[in-house]
C-alpha positions in Angstrom: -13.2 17.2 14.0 -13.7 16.6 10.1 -11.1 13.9 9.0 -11.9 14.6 5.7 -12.5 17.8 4.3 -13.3 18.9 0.9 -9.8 19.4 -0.4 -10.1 18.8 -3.6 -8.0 18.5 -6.6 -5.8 21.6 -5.4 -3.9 19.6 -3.0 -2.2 17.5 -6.0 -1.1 21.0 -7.5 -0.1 20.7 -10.9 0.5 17.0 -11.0 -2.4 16.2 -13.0 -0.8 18.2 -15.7 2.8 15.8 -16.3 2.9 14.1 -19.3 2.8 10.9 -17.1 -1.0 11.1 -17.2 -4.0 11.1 -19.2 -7.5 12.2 -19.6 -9.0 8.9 -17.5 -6.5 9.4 -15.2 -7.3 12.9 -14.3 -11.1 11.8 -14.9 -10.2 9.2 -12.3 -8.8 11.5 -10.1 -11.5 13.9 -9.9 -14.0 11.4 -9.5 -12.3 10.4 -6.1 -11.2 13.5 -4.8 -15.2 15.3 -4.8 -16.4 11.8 -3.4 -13.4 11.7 -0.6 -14.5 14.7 0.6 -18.1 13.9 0.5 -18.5 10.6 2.1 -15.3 9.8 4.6 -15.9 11.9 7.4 -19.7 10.0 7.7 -18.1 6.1 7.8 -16.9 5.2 11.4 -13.6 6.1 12.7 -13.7 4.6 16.0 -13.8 0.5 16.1 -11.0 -0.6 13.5 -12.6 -3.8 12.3 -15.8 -2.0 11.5 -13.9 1.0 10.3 -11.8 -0.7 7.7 -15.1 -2.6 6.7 -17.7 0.3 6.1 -14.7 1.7 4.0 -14.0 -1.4 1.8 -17.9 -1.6 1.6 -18.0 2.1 0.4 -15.2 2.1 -1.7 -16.9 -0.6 -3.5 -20.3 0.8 -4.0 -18.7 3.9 -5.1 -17.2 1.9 -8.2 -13.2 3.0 -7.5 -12.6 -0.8 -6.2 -12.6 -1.4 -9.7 -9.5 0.2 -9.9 -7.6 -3.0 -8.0 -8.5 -5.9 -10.6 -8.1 -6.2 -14.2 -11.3 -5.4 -16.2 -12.2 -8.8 -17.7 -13.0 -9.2 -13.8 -14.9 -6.2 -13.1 -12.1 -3.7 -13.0 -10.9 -0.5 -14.7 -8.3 -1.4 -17.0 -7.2 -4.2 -19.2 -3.7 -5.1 -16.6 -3.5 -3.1 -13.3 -3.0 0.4 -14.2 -0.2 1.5 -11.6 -0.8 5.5 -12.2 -4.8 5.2 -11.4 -3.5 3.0 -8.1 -0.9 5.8 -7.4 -3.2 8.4 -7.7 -6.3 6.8 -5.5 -3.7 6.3 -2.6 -2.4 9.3 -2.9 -6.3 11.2 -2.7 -7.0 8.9 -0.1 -4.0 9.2 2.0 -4.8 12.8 2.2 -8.3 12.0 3.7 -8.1 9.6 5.6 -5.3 6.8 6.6 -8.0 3.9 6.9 -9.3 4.7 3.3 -6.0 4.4 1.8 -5.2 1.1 3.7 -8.7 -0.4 3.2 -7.9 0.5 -0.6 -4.4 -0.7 -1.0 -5.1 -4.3 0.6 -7.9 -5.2 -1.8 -5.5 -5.0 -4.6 -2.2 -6.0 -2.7 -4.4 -9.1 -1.6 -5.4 -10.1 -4.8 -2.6 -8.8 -6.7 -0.8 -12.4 -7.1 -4.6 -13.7 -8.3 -4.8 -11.0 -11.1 -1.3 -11.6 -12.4 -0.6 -15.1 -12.0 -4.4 -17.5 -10.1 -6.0 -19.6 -12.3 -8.9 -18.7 -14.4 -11.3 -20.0 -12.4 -9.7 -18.1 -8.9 -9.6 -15.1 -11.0 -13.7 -15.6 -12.1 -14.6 -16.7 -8.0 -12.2 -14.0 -6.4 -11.8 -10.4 -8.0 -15.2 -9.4 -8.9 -16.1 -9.5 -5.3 -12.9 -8.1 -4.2 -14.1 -5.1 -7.0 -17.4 -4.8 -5.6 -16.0 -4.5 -1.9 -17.8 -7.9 -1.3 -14.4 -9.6 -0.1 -11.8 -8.1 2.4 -8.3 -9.5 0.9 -4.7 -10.3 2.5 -1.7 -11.0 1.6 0.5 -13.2 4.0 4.3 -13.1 3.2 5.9 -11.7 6.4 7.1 -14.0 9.4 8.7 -13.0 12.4 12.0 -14.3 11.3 11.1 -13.6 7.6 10.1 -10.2 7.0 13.0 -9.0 4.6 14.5 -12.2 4.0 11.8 -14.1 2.2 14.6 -16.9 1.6 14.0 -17.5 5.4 10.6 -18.6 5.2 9.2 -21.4 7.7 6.1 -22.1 6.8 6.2 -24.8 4.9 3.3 -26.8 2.4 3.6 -30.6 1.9 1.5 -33.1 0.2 -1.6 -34.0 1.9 -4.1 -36.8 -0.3 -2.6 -36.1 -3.8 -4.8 -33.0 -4.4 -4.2 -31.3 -1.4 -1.6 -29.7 0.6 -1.0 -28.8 4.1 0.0 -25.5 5.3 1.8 -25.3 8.7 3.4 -22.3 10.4 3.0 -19.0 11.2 2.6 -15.6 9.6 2.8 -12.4 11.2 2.5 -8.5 10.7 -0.6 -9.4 8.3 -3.1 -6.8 7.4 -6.7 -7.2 7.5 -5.4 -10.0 9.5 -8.7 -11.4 11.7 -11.2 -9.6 9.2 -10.4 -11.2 5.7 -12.3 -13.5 3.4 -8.9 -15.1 2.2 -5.5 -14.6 2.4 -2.7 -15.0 0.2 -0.2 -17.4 1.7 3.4 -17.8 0.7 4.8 -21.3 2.0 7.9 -23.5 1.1 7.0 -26.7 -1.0 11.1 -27.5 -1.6 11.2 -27.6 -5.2 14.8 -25.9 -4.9 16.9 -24.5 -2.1 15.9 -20.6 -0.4 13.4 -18.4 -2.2 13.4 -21.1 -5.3 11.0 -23.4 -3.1 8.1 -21.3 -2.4 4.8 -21.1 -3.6 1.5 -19.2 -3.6 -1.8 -20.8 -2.3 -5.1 -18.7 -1.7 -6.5 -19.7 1.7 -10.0 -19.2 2.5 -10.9 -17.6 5.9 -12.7 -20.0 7.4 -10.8 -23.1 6.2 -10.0 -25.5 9.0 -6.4 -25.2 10.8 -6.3 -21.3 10.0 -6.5 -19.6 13.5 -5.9 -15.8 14.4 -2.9 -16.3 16.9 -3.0 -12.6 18.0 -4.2 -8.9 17.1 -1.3 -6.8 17.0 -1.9 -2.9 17.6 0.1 -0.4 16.3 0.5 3.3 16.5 -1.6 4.3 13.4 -4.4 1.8 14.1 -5.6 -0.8 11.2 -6.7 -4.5 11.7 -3.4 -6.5 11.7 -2.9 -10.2 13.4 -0.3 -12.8 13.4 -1.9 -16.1 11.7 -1.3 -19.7 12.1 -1.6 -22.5 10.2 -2.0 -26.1 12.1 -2.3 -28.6 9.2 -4.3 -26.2 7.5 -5.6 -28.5 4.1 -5.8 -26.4 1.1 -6.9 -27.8 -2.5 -3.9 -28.1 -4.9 -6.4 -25.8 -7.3 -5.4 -23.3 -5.1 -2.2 -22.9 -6.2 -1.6 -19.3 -7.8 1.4 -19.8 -9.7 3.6 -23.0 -10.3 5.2 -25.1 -8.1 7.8 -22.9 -6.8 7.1 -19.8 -8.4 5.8 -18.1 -4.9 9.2 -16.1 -4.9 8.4 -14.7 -8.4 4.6 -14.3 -7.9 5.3 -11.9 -4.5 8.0 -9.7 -6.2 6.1 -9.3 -9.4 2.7 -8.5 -7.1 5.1 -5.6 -5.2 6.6 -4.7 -8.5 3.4 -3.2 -8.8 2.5 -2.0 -5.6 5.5 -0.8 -3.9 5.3 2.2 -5.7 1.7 2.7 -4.1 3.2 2.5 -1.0 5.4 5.6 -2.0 2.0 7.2 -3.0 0.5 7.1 -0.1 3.5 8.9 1.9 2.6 11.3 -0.6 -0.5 12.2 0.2 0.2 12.1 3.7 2.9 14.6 2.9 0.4 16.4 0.4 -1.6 16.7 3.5 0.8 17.7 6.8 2.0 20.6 3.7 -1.7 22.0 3.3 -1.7 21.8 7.1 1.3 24.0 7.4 0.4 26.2 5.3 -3.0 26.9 6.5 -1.6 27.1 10.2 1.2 29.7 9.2 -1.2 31.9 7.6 -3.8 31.8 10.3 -1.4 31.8 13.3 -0.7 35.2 14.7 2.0 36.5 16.1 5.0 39.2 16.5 2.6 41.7 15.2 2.3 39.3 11.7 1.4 35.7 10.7 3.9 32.6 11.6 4.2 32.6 7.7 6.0 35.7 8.0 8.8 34.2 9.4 11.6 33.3 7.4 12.4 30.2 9.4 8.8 29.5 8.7 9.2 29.8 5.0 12.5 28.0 4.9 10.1 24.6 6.5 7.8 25.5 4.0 10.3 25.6 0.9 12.3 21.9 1.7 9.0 20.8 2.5 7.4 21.8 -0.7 10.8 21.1 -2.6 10.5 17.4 -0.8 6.9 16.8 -2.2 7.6 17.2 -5.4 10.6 14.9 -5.8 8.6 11.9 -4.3 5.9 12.8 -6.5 8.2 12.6 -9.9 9.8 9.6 -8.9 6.5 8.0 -7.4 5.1 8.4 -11.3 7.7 7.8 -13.1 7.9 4.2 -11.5 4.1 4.2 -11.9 4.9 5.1 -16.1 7.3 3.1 -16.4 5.6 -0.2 -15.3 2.4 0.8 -17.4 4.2 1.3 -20.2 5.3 -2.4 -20.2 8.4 -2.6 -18.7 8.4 -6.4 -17.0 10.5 -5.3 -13.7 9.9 -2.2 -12.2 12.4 -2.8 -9.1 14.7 0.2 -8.8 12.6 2.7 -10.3 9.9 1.1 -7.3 12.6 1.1 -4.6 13.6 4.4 -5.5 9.8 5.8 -5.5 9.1 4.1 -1.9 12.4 5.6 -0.3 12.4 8.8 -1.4 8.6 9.4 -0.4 8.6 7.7 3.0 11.7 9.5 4.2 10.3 12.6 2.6 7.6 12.2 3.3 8.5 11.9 7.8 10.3 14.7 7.6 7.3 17.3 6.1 5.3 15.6 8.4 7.8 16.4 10.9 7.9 19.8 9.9 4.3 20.4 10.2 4.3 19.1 14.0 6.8 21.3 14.4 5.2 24.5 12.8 2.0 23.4 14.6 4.1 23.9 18.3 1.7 22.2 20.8 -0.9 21.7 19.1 0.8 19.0 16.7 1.3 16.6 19.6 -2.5 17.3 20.5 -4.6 14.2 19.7 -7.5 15.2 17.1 -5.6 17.3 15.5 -4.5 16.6 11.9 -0.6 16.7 12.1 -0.7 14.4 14.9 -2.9 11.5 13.1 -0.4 12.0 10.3 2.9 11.5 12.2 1.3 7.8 13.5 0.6 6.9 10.0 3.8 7.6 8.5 6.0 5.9 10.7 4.8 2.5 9.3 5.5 3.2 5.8 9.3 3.5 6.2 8.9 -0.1 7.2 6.4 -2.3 5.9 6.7 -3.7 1.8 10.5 -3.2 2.5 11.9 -1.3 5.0 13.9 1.9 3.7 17.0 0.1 4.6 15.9 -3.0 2.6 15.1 -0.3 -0.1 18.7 1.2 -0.3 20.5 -2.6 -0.9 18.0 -3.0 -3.5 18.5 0.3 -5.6 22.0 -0.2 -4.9 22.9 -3.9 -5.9 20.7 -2.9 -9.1 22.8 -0.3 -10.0 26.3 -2.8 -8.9 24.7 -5.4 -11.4 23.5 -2.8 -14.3 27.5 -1.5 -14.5 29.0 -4.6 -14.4 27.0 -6.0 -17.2 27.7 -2.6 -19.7 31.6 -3.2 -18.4 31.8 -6.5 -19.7 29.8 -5.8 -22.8 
């Protein structure tokens, strides 16, 4: 079955055409979208390490990498340009699920290097990452300490002066097992909770790092659970200052949870073209299933659903390019909206699709494993709703006392 077909720019609609955008953004755009359709349905689909490889390989060759890193690095634009990451998960999302993860990870795991590494990280690290020469991670989550970062284990102590030592264990991580370094977040104790944690980039094959366990999950990607046995990592590999790993991970989602919303977007930009294309084709009752006005009623929330993601997805996306410093509600509102839309579409189309959405192979299917994990991981849709909400608690109560 072709996993990605030539769908062009006419499954964004008119979205190119908001004022949120610009001429190298739609350039950007339509640069991915004709070379989506051209070269994912040749790379491997079939073993995941491999998979997400060729992809970060291809994605690199093909020069949209650059997108992930700043340009005096190799990249695209002079800071990470939120709309042009937006707008490659979202094309990619609609080809293939791999190709958006293998996309998002380079610049979620170097994100905190681009903002906030040293010089010399930042020189060593993201042209590779650019050039799809170096797989990235980003290792936050712990079994206890997904949403509640404050609870964070692992710890980093002093080890010869210029070292430290990272003990612990971090799980959920993706690309876990295949990349070239990982992120690590770690408490060093400067201050009580989330105030004592830092940011340390870990080489691969540095001593005491071991892959614990693969984890597998419904809409396969590589993802392991890693541990850290008095794991010695230079003190130059500190991103960040002591105690600034709190700050460092929610500026690096500041940028990219609103990719995450992208993403369900183009999942949901896909499962909609799939409906549509079904209930035209489908025969029945002397007509098409698009005929039918419980048909069209799927097809009008679903439709309606799409576009509100897609307006709050790049509004967040605007509103951090334009130089806001915190994007946080405008990003937890973006994420939220376009994951829960996002499942039900995808629902929808399953639906519409009868037996044949519950088929393996077939498009609808593939789609409703990959959404499932969006409405969880970067902040569950729960975590999302105390976010937007004790933003809003706080915003009031400061105009009330002014």
């Amino acid at each position: 079955m072709d996993r990605a077909p030539r769908l062009g720019l006419d499954i964004l609609g008119d979205t190119l055409d908001w004022p949120f955008f610009e001429e190298r953004h739609r350039a950007f755009a339509t640069a991915l979208a004709d070379w989506a359709g051209t070269h994912l349905a040749g790379l491997p689909h079939t073993q995941i390490d491999a998979a997400c490889r060729a992809r970060v390989v291809a994605l690199g060759a093909a020069g949209f990498l650059k997108a992930a890193v700043p340009a005096a690095y190799g990249g695209l634009s002079d800071r990470l340009d939120v709309r042009t990451l937006c707008l490659a998960r979202e094309i990619l999302a609609a080809h293939d699920g791999l190709a958006d993860f293998a996309f998002a990870m380079q610049g979620l795991g170097t994100g905190a290097i681009s903002l906030a590494g040293p010089e010399e990280m930042k020189r060593r690290i993201l042209p590779e990452v650019a050039a799809g020469r170096r797989i990235a991670a980003f290792a936050l989550s712990e079994k206890e300490a997904g949403s509640d970062v404050a609870a964070m284990a692992t710890t980093a102590t002093p080890d010869g002066g210029d070292h430290v030592r990272i003990d612990g264990e971090k799980s959920w991580i993706s690309n876990g097992g295949i990349a070239d370094h990982y992120v690590v977040f770690a408490r060093t104790g400067e201050a009580p909770g989330a105030r004592g944690l830092s940011a340390f980039l870990v080489e691969a094959d540095t001593p005491g790092l071991t892959i614990a366990e693969r984890i597998e999950v419904i809409a396969p990607h590589p993802l392991a659970t890693l541990r850290f046995e008095a794991c010695r990592v230079p003190l130059d590999n500190r991103i960040g200052g002591p105690g600034d790993g709190f700050k460092v991970a929610m500026a690096t989602l500041d940028i990219f949870r609103a990719t995450v919303g992208a993403a369900a977007l183009g999942f949901a930009r896909r499962a909609l073209h799939e409906t549509l294309e079904h209930a035209n084709g489908r025969k029945l009752f002397g007509g098409s299933l698009g005929d039918l006005q419980l048909s069209q009623a799927a097809i009008a929330e679903s439709a309606a659903e799409v576009d509100a993601a897609a307006l709050l997805v790049y509004r967040a996306a605007w509103t951090k390019d334009r130089g806001a410093a915190r994007v946080t509600r405008e990003a937890a509102l973006a994420k939220l909206v376009a994951t829960e839309n996002a499942q039900k579409v995808i629902d929808r189309a399953v639906q519409i699709h009868g037996g044949l959405g519950v088929t393996r192979g077939v498009k609808v299917e593939e789609l409703y494993r990959e959404i499932r994990a969006l409405r969880i991981y970067e902040g569950a849709s729960e975590v999302q709703k105390v976010v937007i909400a004790r933003d809003l608690l706080k915003t009031h109560a400061g105009r009330a006392h002014r």
